[in-house]
N, C-alpha and C positions, 0 to 999 in steps of 0.2 A: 251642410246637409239640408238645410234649411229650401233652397231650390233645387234641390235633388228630386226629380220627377220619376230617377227610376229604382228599380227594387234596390233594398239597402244593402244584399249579400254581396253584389258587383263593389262593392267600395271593400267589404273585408277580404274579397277573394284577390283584389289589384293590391291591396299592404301585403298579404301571405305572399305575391309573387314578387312583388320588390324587393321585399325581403330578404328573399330567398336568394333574387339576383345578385344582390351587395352581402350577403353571408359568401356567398362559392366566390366572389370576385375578389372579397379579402384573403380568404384561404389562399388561392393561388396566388396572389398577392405574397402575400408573408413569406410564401413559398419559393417566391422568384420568377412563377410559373407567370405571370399577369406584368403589366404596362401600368404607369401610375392614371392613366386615362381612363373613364369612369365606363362602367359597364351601360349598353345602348341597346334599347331593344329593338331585335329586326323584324320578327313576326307580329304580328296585333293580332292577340287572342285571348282569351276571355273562359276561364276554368268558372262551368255552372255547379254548383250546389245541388245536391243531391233535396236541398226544397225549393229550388226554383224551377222543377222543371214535374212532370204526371205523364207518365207512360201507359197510354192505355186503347187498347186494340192495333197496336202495330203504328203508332202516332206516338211523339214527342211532341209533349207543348212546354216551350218555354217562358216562363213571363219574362219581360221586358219590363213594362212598366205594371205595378199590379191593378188587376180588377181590367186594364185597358188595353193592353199591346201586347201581342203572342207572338212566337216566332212556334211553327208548325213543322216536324218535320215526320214526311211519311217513311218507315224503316219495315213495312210489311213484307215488303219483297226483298228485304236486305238478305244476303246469301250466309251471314252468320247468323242471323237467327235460329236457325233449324238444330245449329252443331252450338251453337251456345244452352250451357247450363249455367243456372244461378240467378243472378238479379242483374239491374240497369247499378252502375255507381254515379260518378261524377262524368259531366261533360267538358270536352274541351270545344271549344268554339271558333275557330279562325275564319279567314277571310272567305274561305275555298272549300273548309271541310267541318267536317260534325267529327272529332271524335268520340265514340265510345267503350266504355270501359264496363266490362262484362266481368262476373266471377261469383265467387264468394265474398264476404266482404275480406277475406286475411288474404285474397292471390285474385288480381285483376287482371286481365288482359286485356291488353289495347286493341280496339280494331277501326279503322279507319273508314267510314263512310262516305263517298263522292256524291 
């Protein structure tokens, strides 16, 4: 961590998702269901924390690195907004898209931004 130049939530949010990976890979595993070949990831995406990120006038800013690098994204004219109730939750972030997860905090729904 020591040369870690970007925000520290990206390091617990990459163990939660490995994690995650090698739990469901042994289950099916054990199961029969799985290959003794280790599980590989095929998307590169990156799940934001609901503190690294400030919603505010139809704008997503993400930090990147803090105090210094934002990622910006405009969602003013996004076509759920209007029909969403509730709050912003967690982001998902891949190569290609922003997803967002709208709701209450006990029932989310996904919805996909290009």
């Amino acid at each position: 961590m020591e040369n870690w130049s970007y925000s520290k939530h990206y390091v617990d949010s990459a163990i939660k998702q490995a994690y995650s990976m090698l739990k469901s890979w042994r289950r099916g595993y054990l199961k029969g269901e799985r290959r003794r070949e280790k599980p590989v990831i095929r998307k590169r995406f990156v799940r934001i924390k609901e503190t690294l990120y400030t919603y505010k006038d139809g704008k997503i800013k993400v930090s990147v690195k803090p105090h210094e690098e934002y990622l910006v994204f405009d969602i003013s004219k996004a076509w759920f907004l209007k029909r969403a109730k509730g709050e912003l939750g967690e982001l998902i972030l891949g190569e290609k898209y922003l997803t967002v997860t709208l709701g209450s905090k006990r029932t989310r729904r996904k919805l996909r931004a290009r």
